[in-house]
C-alpha positions in Angstrom: 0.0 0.0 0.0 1.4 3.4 -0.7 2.5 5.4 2.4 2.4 9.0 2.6 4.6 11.6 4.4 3.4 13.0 7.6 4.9 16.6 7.1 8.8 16.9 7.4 8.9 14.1 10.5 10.5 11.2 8.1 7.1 9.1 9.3 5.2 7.6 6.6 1.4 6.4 7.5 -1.6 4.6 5.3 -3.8 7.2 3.4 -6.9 6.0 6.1 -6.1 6.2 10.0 -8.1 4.9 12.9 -9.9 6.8 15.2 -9.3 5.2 18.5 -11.5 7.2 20.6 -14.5 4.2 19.9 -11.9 1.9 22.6 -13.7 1.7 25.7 -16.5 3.1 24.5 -19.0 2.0 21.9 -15.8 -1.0 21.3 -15.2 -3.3 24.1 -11.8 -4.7 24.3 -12.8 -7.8 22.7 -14.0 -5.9 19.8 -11.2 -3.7 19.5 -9.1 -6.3 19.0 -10.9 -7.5 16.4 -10.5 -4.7 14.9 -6.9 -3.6 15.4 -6.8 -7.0 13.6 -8.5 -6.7 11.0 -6.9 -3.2 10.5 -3.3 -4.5 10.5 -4.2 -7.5 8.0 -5.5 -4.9 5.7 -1.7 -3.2 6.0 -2.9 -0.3 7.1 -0.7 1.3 10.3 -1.7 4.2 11.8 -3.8 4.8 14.9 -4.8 7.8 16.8 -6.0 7.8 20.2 -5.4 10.1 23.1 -5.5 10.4 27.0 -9.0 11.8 27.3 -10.5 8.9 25.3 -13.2 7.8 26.8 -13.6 10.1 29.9 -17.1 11.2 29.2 -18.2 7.5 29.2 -20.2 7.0 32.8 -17.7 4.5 34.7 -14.8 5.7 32.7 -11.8 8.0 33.7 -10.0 8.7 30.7 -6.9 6.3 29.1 -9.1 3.6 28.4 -8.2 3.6 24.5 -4.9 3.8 24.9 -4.9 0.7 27.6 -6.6 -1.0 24.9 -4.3 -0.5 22.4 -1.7 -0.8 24.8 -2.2 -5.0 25.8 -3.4 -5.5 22.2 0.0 -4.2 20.8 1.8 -6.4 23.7 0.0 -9.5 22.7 0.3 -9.3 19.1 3.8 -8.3 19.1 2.9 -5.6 16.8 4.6 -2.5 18.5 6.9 -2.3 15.2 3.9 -2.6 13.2 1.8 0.3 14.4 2.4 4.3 14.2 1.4 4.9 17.7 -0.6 8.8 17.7 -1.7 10.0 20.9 -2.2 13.6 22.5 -2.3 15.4 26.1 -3.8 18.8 27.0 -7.1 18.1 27.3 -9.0 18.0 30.6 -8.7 14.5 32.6 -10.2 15.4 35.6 -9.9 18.5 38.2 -6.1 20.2 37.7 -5.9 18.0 35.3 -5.1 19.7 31.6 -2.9 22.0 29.3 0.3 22.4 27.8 2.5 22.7 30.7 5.7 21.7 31.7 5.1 19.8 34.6 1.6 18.5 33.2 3.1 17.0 29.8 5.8 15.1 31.7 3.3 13.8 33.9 0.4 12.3 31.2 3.7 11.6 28.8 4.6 9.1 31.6 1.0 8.1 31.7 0.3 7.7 28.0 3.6 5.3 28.1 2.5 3.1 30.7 -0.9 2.7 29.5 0.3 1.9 25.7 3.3 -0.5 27.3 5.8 1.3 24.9 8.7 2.8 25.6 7.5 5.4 22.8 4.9 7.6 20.9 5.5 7.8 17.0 3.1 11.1 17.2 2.4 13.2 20.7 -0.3 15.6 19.8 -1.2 18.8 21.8 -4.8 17.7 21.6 -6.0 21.6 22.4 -4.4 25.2 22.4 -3.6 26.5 25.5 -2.9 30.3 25.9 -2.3 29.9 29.3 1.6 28.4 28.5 3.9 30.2 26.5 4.2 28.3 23.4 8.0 28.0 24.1 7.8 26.2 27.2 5.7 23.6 25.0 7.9 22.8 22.8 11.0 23.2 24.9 9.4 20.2 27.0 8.4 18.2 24.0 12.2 18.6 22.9 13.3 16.7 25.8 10.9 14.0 25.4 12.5 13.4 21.3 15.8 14.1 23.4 15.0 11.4 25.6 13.6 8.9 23.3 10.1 9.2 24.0 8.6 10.8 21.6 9.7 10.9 17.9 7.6 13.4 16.6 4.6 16.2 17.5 1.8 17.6 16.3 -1.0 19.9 16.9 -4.7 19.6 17.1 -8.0 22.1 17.1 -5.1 25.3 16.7 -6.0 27.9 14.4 -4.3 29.2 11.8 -2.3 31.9 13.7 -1.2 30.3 16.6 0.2 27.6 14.5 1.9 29.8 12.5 3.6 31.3 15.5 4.8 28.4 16.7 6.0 27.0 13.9 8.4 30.5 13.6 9.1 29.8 16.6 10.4 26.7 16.2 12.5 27.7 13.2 13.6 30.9 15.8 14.7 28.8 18.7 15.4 25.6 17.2 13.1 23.9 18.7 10.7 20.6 16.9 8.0 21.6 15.0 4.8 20.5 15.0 4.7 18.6 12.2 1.2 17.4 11.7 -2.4 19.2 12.2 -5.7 17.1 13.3 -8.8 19.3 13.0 -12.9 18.7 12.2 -13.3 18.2 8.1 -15.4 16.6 6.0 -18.2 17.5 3.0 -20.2 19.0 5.7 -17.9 20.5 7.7 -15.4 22.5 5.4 -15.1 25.8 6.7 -12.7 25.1 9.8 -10.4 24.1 7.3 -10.7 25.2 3.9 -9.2 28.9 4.0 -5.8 30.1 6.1 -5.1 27.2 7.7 -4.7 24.9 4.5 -2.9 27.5 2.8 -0.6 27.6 6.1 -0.2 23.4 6.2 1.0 23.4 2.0 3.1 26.3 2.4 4.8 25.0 5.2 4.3 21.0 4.2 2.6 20.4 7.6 0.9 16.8 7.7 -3.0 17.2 7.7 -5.3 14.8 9.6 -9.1 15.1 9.4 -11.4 13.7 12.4 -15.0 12.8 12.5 -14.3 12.8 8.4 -17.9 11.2 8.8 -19.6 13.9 10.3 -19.9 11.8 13.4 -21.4 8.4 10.7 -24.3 11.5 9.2 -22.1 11.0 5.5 -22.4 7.5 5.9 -26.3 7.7 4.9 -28.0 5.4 8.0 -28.9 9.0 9.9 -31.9 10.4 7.7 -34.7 10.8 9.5 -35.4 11.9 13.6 -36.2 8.2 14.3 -33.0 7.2 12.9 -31.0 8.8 15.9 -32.3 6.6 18.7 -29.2 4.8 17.6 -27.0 7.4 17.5 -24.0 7.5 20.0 -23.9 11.3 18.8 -27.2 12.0 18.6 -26.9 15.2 19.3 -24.3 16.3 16.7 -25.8 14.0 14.2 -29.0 15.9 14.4 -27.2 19.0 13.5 -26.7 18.0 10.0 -30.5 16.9 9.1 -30.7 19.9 7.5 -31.5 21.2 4.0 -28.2 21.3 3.1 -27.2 18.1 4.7 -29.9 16.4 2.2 -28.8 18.0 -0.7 -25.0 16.2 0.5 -26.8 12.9 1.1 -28.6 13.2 -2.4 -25.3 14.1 -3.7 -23.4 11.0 -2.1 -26.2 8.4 -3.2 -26.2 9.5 -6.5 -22.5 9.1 -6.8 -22.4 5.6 -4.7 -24.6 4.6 -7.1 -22.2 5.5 -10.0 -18.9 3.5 -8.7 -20.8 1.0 -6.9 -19.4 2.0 -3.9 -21.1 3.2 -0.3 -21.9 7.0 0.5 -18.9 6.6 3.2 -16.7 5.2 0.7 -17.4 8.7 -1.5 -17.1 11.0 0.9 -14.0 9.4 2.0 -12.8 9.2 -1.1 -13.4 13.4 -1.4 -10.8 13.9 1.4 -8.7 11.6 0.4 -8.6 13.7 -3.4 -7.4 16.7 -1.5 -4.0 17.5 -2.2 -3.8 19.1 1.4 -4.8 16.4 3.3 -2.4 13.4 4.6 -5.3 11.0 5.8 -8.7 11.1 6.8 -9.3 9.4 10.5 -12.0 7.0 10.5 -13.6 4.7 13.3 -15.2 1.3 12.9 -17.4 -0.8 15.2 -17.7 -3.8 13.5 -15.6 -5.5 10.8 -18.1 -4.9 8.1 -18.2 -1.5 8.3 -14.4 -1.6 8.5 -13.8 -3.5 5.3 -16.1 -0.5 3.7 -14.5 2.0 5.1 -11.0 0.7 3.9 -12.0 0.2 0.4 -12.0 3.8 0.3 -8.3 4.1 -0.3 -8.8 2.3 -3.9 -11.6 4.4 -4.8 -10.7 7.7 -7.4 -13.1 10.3 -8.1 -13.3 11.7 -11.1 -13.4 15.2 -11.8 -16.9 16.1 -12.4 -17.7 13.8 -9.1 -15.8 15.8 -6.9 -17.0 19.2 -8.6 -20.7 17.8 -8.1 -20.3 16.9 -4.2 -18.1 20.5 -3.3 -21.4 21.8 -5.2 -23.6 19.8 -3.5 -21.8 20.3 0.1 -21.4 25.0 -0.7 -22.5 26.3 2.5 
């Protein structure tokens, strides 16, 4: 499977990564490791997860994902196998958050024990925080690539001016750069990243990773009508897009999955996966079907015309 480059980091990953936030969640561990699995069969190698994941689960405390992945990885012997993505900075619990010194080498320390590695391929400041100096950030994330720890960093939910100051900064000071950006995209969600930002990430060949690039499984076509939600883990954000406009997207998709025999998530998949600015779309899976669909994204091309008609169909 072709690889592709994760900014200026020398880290190459498959064009389709997996969300890891479903761990612990709406995945038991028996069913994540049927999917980490299935995944790796598939040669696909990346996985994103992070400390928070699954905190807001009742009975949860946060780090359950990455445990999950953690004794899967230990089991399988498939450390070497797997880009490892995680991220700190978002809240855990009460004093518990940011981009701090003394809080990064805490969770960093956390994060390792809970993934039984000795290193994170990826460490993602999973939120801005204005409260720390963006040197003392990267200063701290310096000695963790120093020490072996981490290899690389990226940033997630910044906009398009911070990261640009800390990126000078980094040239400035000498300091690692964060080398990849995770942020909300997809058909329906295009303006968070479509604009300064993506100029900023191809000017500056910064990795680009897109999450809930199914609008929260809204793109994937089973969320069409009210009733449809009682199944809905994100019921809430699902409903947002049963809109006018979100029709005309669903319309757009059918028509299209229709065309290349292909599923409405394979499509809009496949739209991400056209841009020139993004590195990979994440993606999560509960079951193994919808896995195998999802992957079969990475083999699917639009044409020209198709992705003119969805960016129509999808115009705020």
């Amino acid at each position: 499977m072709e690889k592709r480059k994760l900014g200026k980091s020398g880290i190459e990953i498959a064009p389709l990564g997996f969300g890891a936030n479903v761990f612990g969640w709406t995945a038991d561990k028996t069913q994540s490791y049927r999917l980490l699995d299935a995944w790796l069969a598939a040669g696909f190698n990346f996985v994103d997860t992070a400390d928070v994941y699954s905190v807001w689960v009742p009975g949860n405390s946060g780090g359950e994902s990455e445990t999950i992945l953690g004794s899967w990885m230990k089991e399988r012997k498939a450390r070497d196998k797997v880009i490892v993505a995680t991220k700190v900075g978002m809240e855990m619990g009460p004093g518990r958050k940011g981009l701090s010194r003394p809080y990064i080498m805490a969770a960093v320390e956390d994060s390792l024990r809970r993934l039984q590695t000795d290193y994170i391929d990826l460490y993602q400041s999973h939120i801005d925080d204005e409260t720390i100096p963006l040197e003392e950030t990267l200063a701290t994330y310096a000695d963790l690539i120093r020490a072996g720890k981490v290899r690389t960093i990226g940033a997630s939910n910044y906009g398009a001016a911070r990261l640009a100051d800390a990126l000078t900064l980094s040239e400035r000071q000498g300091l690692p750069r964060y080398e990849s950006l995770q942020l909300l995209y997809n058909l329906y969600d295009r303006s968070p990243f479509e604009g300064a930002i993506e100029q900023l990430c191809l000017a500056r060949d910064i990795g680009v990773l897109s999450y809930f690039s199914l609008a929260s499984g809204f793109l994937t076509g089973k969320y069409r009508r009210e009733e449809d939600l009682a199944s809905a883990s994100r019921g809430e954000r699902v409903r947002s897009y049963m809109n006018a406009r979100g029709t005309r997207i669903l319309a757009a998709l059918d028509t299209l999955a229709a065309e290349y025999a292909a599923s409405p998530a394979q499509i809009a998949l496949a739209w991400i996966l056209a841009r020139p600015s993004i590195t990979a779309p994440l993606a999560s899976a509960t079951s193994e079907t919808q896995l195998h669909d999802l992957l079969k994204a990475t083999r699917l091309e639009l044409g020209r015309d198709s992705l003119a008609h969805l960016d129509h169909a999808s115009r705020a």
